[in-house]
N, C-alpha and C positions, 0 to 999 in steps of 0.2 A: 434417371439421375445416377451418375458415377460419383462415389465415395471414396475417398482416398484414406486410410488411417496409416501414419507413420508414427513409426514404433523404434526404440534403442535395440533390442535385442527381441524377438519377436519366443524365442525359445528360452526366456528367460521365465523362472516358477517367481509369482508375485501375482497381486490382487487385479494388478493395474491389466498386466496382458491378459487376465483372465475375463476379467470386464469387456475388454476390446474384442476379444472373442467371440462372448459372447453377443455382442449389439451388432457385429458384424454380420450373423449367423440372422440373428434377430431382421435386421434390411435388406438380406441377400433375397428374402422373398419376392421383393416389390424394386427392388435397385443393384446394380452392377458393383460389386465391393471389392475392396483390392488393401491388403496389408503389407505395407513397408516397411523394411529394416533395416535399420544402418548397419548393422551387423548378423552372421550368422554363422556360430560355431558346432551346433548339436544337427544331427538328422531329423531327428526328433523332438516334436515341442511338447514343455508338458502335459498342454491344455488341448482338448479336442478342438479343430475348424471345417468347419462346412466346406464339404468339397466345393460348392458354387461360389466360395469366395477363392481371389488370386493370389497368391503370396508372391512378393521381389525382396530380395535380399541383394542391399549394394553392397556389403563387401563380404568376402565367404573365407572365413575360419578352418576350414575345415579340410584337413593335408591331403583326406583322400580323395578328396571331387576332383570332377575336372575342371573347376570354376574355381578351385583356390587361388586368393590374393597374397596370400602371406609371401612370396616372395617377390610381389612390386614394391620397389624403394619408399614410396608413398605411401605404404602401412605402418612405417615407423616415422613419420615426420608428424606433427602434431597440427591440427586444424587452424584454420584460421579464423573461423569467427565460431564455432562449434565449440562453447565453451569448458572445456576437460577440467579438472579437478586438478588446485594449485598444487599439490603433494604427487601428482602423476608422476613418475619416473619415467613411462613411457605411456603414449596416445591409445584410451581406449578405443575411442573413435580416431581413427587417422584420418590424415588430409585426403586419403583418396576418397573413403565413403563421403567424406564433406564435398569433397567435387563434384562425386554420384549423385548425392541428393541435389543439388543446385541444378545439374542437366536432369534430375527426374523433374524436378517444379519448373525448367524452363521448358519441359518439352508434353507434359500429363495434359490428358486430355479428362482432368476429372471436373469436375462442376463441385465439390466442397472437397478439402483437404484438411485434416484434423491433425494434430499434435496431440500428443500423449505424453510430451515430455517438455521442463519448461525449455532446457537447450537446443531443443528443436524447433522451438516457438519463435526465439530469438534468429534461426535460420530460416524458416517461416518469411518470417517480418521483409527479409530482404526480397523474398520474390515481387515482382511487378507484376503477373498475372493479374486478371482478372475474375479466378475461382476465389470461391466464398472461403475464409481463413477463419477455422475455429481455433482456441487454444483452452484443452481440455487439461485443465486442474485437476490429480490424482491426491496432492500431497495439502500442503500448507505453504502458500509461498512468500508470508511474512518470515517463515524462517529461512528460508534461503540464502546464503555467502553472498557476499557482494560479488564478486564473482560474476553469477545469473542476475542476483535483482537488480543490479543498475540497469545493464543489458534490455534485460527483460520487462523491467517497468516502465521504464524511459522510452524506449526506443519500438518494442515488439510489442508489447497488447494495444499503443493506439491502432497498429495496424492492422487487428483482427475485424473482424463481423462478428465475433463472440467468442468471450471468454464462460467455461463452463467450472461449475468448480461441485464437490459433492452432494453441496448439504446448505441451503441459504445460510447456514449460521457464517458457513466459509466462505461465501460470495458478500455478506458485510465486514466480515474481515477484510476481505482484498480490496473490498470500496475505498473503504477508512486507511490505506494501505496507499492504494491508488485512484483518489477519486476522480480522475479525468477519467475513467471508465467504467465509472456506475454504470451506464447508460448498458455497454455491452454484456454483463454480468446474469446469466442464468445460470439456477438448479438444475445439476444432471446428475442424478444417482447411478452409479455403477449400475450393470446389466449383468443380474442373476439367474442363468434360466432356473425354467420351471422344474419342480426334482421330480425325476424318471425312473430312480430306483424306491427301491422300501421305505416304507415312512417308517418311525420311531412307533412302538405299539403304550410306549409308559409303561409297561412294563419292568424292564431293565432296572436293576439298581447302579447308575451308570450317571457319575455327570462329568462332560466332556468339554475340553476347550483344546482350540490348536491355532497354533501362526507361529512365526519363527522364534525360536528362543531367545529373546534379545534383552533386552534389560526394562526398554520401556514398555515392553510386552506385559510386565504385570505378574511373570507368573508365578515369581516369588509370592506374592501378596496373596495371591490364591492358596498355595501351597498351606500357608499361617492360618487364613480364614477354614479353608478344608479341614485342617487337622485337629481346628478344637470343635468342631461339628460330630466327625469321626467317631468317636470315642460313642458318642450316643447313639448312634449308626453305623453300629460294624459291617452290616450287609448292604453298603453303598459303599461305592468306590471312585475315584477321580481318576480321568484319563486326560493324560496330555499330549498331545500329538504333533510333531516339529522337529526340526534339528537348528542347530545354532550355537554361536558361543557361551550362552548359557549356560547349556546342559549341565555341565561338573558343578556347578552352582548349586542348581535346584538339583541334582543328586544328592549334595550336603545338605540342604536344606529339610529333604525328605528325611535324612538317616536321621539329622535333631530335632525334627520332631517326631520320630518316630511312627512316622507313619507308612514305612515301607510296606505292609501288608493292602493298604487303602488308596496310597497314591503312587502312581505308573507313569514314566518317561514311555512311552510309545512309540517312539521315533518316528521319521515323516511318514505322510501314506499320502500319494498322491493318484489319483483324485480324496480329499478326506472325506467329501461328503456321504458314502457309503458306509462311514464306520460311526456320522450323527446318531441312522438308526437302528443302535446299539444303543445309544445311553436314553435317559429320561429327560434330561437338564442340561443346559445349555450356559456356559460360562464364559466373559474376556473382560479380562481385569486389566486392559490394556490401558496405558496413561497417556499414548498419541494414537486417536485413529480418525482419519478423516472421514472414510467412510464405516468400512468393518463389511465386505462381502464376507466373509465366514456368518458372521452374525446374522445374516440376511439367507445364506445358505441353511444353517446348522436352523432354523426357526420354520424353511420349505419342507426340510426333512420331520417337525412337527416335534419341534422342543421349543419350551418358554425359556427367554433368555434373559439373563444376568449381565448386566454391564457397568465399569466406571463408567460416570460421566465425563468421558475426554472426549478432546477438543476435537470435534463437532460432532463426528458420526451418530455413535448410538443414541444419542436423546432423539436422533431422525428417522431411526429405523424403528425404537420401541416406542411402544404406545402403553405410557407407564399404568401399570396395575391390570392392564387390557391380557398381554401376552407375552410379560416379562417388567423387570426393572431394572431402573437405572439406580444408580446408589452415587452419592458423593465420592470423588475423585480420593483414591488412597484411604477410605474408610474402611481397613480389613473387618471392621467388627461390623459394620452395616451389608459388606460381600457377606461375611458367615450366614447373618440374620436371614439375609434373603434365601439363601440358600438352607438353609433348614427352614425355612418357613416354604419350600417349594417340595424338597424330600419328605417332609410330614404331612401336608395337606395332598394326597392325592386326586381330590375331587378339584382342588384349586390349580394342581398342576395340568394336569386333560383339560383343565376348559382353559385355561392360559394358551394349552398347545395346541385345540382347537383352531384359537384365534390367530395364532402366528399364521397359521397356515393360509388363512383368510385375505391375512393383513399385507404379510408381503406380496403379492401379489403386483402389486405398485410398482417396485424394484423388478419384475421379472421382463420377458424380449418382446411380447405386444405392445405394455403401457411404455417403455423403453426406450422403443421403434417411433412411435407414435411421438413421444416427447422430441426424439430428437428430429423426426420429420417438421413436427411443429416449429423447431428451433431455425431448421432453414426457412421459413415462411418466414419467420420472423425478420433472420437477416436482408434476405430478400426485400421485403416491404423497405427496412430502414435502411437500404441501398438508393431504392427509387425515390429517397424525398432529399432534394438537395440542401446540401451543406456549406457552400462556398460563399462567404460573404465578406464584400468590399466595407468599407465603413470610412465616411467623412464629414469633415465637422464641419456647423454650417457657421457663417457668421454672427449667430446670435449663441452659439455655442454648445448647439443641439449635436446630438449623434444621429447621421443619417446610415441606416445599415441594407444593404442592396443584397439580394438574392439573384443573380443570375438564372432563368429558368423555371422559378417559382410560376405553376400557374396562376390563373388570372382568377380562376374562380375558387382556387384555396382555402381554406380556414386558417390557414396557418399564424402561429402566432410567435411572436420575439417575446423570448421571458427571460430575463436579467436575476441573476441567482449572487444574494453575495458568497463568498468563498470563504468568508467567517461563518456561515449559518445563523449570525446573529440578526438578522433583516428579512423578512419577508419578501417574496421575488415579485419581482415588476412585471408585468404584461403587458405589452400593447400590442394593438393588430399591424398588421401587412396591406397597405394599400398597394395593389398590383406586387410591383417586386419588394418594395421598400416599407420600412417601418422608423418611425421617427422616438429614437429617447430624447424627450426634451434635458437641457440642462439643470432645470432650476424644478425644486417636489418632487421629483422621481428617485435618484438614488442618493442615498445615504453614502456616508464615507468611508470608503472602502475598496475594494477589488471586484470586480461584477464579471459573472462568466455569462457570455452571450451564447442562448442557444435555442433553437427553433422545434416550436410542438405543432405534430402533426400528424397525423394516420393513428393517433395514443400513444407517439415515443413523444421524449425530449432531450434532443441531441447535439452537444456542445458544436457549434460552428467553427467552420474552419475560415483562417481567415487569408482572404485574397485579397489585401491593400488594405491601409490605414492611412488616408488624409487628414492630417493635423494644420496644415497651415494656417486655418483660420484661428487657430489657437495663439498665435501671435499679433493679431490682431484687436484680442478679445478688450473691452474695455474693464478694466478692473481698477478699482472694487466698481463691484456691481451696486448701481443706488437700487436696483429693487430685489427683494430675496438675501439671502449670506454673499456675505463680502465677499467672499471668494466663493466660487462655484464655477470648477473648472472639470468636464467629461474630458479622458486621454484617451482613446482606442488604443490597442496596441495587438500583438499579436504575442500569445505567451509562448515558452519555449516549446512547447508541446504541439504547437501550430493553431493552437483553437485561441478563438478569436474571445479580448476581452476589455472593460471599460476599468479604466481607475478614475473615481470619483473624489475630488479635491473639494469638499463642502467646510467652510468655517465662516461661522459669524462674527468673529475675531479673527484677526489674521495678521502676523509678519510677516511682512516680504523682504527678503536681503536682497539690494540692487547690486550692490559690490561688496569686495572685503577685500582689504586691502593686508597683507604680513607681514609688519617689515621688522627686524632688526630687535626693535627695543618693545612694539606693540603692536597688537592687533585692531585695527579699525574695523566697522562694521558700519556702511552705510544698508539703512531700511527703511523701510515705509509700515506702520500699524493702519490697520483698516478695521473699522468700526469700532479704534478705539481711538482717543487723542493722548501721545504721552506727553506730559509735563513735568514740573521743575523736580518734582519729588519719583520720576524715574527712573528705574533702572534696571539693566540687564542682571539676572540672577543664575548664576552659575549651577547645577545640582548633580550632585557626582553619585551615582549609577550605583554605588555600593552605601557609601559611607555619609549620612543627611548632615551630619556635623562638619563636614569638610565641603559645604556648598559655599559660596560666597559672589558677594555683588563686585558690580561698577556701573558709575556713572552712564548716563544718558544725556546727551545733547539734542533737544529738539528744534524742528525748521517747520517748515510750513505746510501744510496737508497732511499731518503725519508721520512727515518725515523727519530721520534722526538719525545722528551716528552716535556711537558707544565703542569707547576706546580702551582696552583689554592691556595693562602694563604687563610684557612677559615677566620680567623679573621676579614683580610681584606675583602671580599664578606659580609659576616655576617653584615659590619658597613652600609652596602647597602641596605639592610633587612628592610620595614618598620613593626614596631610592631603590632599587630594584622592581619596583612594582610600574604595571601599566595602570594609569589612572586615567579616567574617562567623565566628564564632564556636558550636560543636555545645557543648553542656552534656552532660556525663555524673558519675556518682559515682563516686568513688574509696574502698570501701570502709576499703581497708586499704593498707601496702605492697608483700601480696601478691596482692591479688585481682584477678579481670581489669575493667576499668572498667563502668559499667551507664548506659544512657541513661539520661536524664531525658525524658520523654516526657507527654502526655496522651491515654492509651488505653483506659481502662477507662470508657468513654462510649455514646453509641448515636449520634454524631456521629461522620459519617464523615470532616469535612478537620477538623479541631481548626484550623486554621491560617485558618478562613474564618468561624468561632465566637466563641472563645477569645481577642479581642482587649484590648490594653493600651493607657495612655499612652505616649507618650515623651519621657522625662526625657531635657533638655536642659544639658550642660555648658559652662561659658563658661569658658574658658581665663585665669587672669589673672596666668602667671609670666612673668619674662621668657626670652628666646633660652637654652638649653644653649649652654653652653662646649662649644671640641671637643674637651676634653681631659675631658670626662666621660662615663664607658659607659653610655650609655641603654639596655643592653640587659640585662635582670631577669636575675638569676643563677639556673644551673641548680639544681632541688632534685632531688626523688625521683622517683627512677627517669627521670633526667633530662628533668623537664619542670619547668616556670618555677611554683615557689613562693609567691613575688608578685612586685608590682610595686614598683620602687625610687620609695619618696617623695619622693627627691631631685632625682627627673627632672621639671623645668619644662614644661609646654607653650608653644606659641607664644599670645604675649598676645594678646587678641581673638578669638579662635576659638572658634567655637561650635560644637560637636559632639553631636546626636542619637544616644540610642541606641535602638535599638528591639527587646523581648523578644516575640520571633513563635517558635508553634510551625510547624515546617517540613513538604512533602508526607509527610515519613512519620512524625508527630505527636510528633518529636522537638524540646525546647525549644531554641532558637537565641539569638541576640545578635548584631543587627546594627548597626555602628556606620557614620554619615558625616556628612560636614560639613552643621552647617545653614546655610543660605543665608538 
């Protein structure tokens, strides 16, 4: 099997290339591995790599090769879909390495191709190939600029075979983030080799922490926590090892507390991990880490470590009270505690350090190798079970959903998930290709994502047609079951195939609505209820329950009824400069509970993107209200506003718009504001 890892900068010092390094190294045993770079400016990378892995670098930095780019026009022009950084002045990545990566993925002869970066993901996503598309999560990609995450969520991870991310805590974040891709979502911890130099003996009175000096890095907090330790252990010391904008910081830092004698700027040492075994203790008070390879290192070299609980890494590396702890986020006085509770107990320190040594083991190139070998089995398998499926409705209003290719002798099962989480998911079998959601007992009312279990996945369908016509033929109201019970197919934006469920045992149907001039009519139908003389349409405005107000109801025969909306009157309700928004429902009676007014018995899924009106325009022409008069409509039934007092003037000249929209959940609206 050929492996592909593409990488931003392959010679760039950071976790993530060292990680890739090392997994590289890690499968170079048993598979053909090859590392990409969009760029390459140094000779020298800082991380060691397995001669039997191949390095390519598309574009070359560097003045003295004889494969420099730098003076093709194309190094300065900015990419096209290679999403650069909106403050760029000029293209880190240029158009031409974005051209080079597109000819390397339209012409690689690899069998998996991995990303390392989410901008690469999102170039990734445009290949057509046929090689298995991983997108390895290094960082956190709820934080991401819009910039990438439109990009990148929308468009590029439906297209992977698996997205990997550090640490499960990270991989429910990115679910809940984007959950049209639970399904692809595996744990992959960074790859630590095994340590090959000197273990730490505990001896040393030495505790050590290192990453770049940054701010979220923590190592101020350490710095505070260290130096009221100090004092009662003058023969321990703190080292910090990094370079970065911090530095002059924690320099200050050190001089006010006075701890220049105990705690040491070190500055970088790269590789760090030979200077672990040197200290006893193991510290990162870092406040964002996803993973924390240092932590994962500095614990091989045979130190108990110390860490914030930030967001996600170390609560996954350490194994609290076993061979280190995790302390609450920003808690310098719980950093201290643990940390002289590790400097004074000796006996507790060597058997903590024992265990790291044990523990990580998990994180290092066999279990690694092995996890991400597993991973392509993985993809593999939920390759080979098809995903394509047609859906058409039958005439009694059932959803019939087709699998093309689906063997015969299959398990396979249709399970209907709502997209609230508020419902239990539906299951029924697969006869030969097909599987039948009945209309009427099965889904509740809602959004249902259609998706097919089988081999032990469950995975959202894509959808290859949606047959609705029988949806216009449907008989409604239904005499058996809820009045309304209408299954939509539809295909969401995402491409995966899904059902919207129209379930009510009450129900308004709007047949027309008419806007004209002076009023708004509203011919409808109520099902499963009968309105009569004492009905009426009840206005309820979306902020403010004191500003809701009725109008009459005209009933006909089976239900049917129109209700006539005087603008004028609505209009005097209207406060001036505000957008004022208004839900329509029926009010049977005194004692029934109110019913939308809705347009759902359709085979149109947004009524509100369909189903458009005029809008009748009021011109205001009383003069100013006295202040000595109540503008405010007296309470009626069941304390909601009756009507509106005729008495009340608007301000002369104002022109007020109203406008009859049905809203995202095909409920009839009234929105009122000033025309301009």
């Amino acid at each position: 099997m050929k492996i592909s890892f593409l990488l931003v900068d392959r010679c760039h010092i950071g976790g993530v290339v060292s990680a890739i390094h090392n997994l590289a190294k890690a499968l170079a045993d048993d598979h053909e591995v090859e590392l990409v770079s969009l760029r390459r400016n140094r000779d020298q990378a800082f991380f060691p790599l397995d001669p039997r892995v191949k390095t390519l670098a598309l574009s070359d930095m560097r003045k003295h090769s004889h494969t420099y780019d730098g003076d093709d026009p194309a190094i300065e022009v900015f990419p096209h879909i290679y999403p650069n950084e909106p403050t760029d002045k000029k293209p880190w990545i240029s158009r031409l390495a974005e051209k080079r990566l597109m000819e390397y993925l339209a012409t690689t002869d690899a069998d998996v191709v991995v990303s390392n970066n989410p901008k690469i993901t999102i170039m990734l996503a445009y290949s057509d190939r046929d090689f298995l598309k991983v997108a390895m999560e290094h960082s956190r990609p709820a934080r991401y600029g819009p910039h990438i995450r439109d990009a990148l969520f929308r468009d590029a991870y439906p297209k992977m075979d698996a997205i990997t991310a550090p640490t499960p805590d990270e991989c429910r974040t990115i679910a809940g983030v984007v959950p049209a891709v639970s399904h692809l979502l595996s744990p992959m911890p960074n790859c630590i080799p095994a340590h090959e130099g000197q273990m730490s003996t505990g001896d040393n009175k030495i505790v050590v922490t290192a990453g770049l000096l940054k701010t979220h890095k923590g190592f101020g907090d350490l710095i505070e926590a260290f130096s009221t330790v100090a004092p009662r252990h003058p023969d321990w010391s703190l080292r910090i090892y990094g370079s970065g904008p911090e530095r002059a910081n924690l320099r200050k830092k050190i001089d006010e507390t006075d701890s220049n004698n105990q705690i040491f700027l070190m500055g970088p040492a790269t590789p760090v991990t030979p200077e672990f075994a040197k200290a006893s203790v193991f510290v990162l008070p870092s406040h964002l880490e996803a993973f924390g390879n240092v932590t994962v290192e500095a614990m091989a070299a045979g130190l108990p470590a110390i860490c914030y609980d930030a967001p996600h890494g170390p609560r996954n590396i350490i194994r609290q009270g076993e061979d280190g702890y995790v302390v609450p986020l920003g808690d310098k006085q719980a950093l201290a505690e643990h940390i002289e509770k590790l400097i004074s107990d000796e006996d507790l320190r060597r058997k903590m350090a024992a265990a790291a040594v044990t523990n990580v083991v998990r994180f290092q190139e066999a279990e690694t190798a092995a996890r991400f070998e597993q991973l392509v089995e993985t993809m593999r398998a939920r390759r080979a079970i098809p995903r394509s499926a047609a859906a058409v409705v039958t005439p009694q209003g059932d959803v019939r959903v087709r699998i093309a290719g689906l063997p015969a002798d299959s398990d396979a099962r249709l399970v209907c998930k709502d997209i609230r989480k508020k419902a239990d998911e539906v299951v029924v079998p697969f006869v030969g290709e097909e599987a039948l959601v009945p209309a009427l007992g099965k889904l509740v009312e809602g959004d249902w994502q259609l998706e097919i279990r089988a081999a032990g996945f469950d995975l959202p369908l894509r959808s290859a047609g949606c047959d609705t016509l029988q949806i216009l033929s449907l008989k409604l109201p239904r005499t058996e079951g809820p009045a309304l019970s209408v299954l939509l197919p539809h295909a969401h934006t995402d491409g995966t195939l899904r059902v919207q469920s129209r379930v009510r045992a009450q129900h308004v149907e709007v047949a027309a609505l008419h806007a004209g001039a002076t009023a708004i009519v509203i011919d409808a139908a109520a099902w499963g209820v009968e309105p009569g003389k004492d009905s009426v349409i009840e206005a309820v405005h979306r902020k403010e329950a004191d500003r809701n107000f009725t109008f009459p109801v005209k009933p006909g025969a089976d239900g049917r009824f129109t209700a006539s909306l005087d603008n004028a009157a609505a209009a005097r309700l209207h406060e001036n400069g505000a957008e004022d928004v208004w839900d329509l429902w029926l009010l049977p009676d005194q004692e029934s509970a109110r019913i939308r007014v809705c347009k759902l018995a359709t085979d149109v899924l947004v009524p509100m993107d369909v189903f458009t009106f005029p809008y009748p325009v009021v011109k205001q022409s009383g003069a100013p209200v006295p202040a000595s008069v109540d503008t405010k409509p007296k309470s009626g039934w069941r304390n909601r506003l009756s009507a509106v007092p005729t008495a009340v003037a608007g301000v002369a000249g104002v022109r007020t718009e109203l406008r009859p929209y049905f809203s995202s959940n095909g409920q009839l609206s009234l929105k009122i504001i000033d025309k301009k």
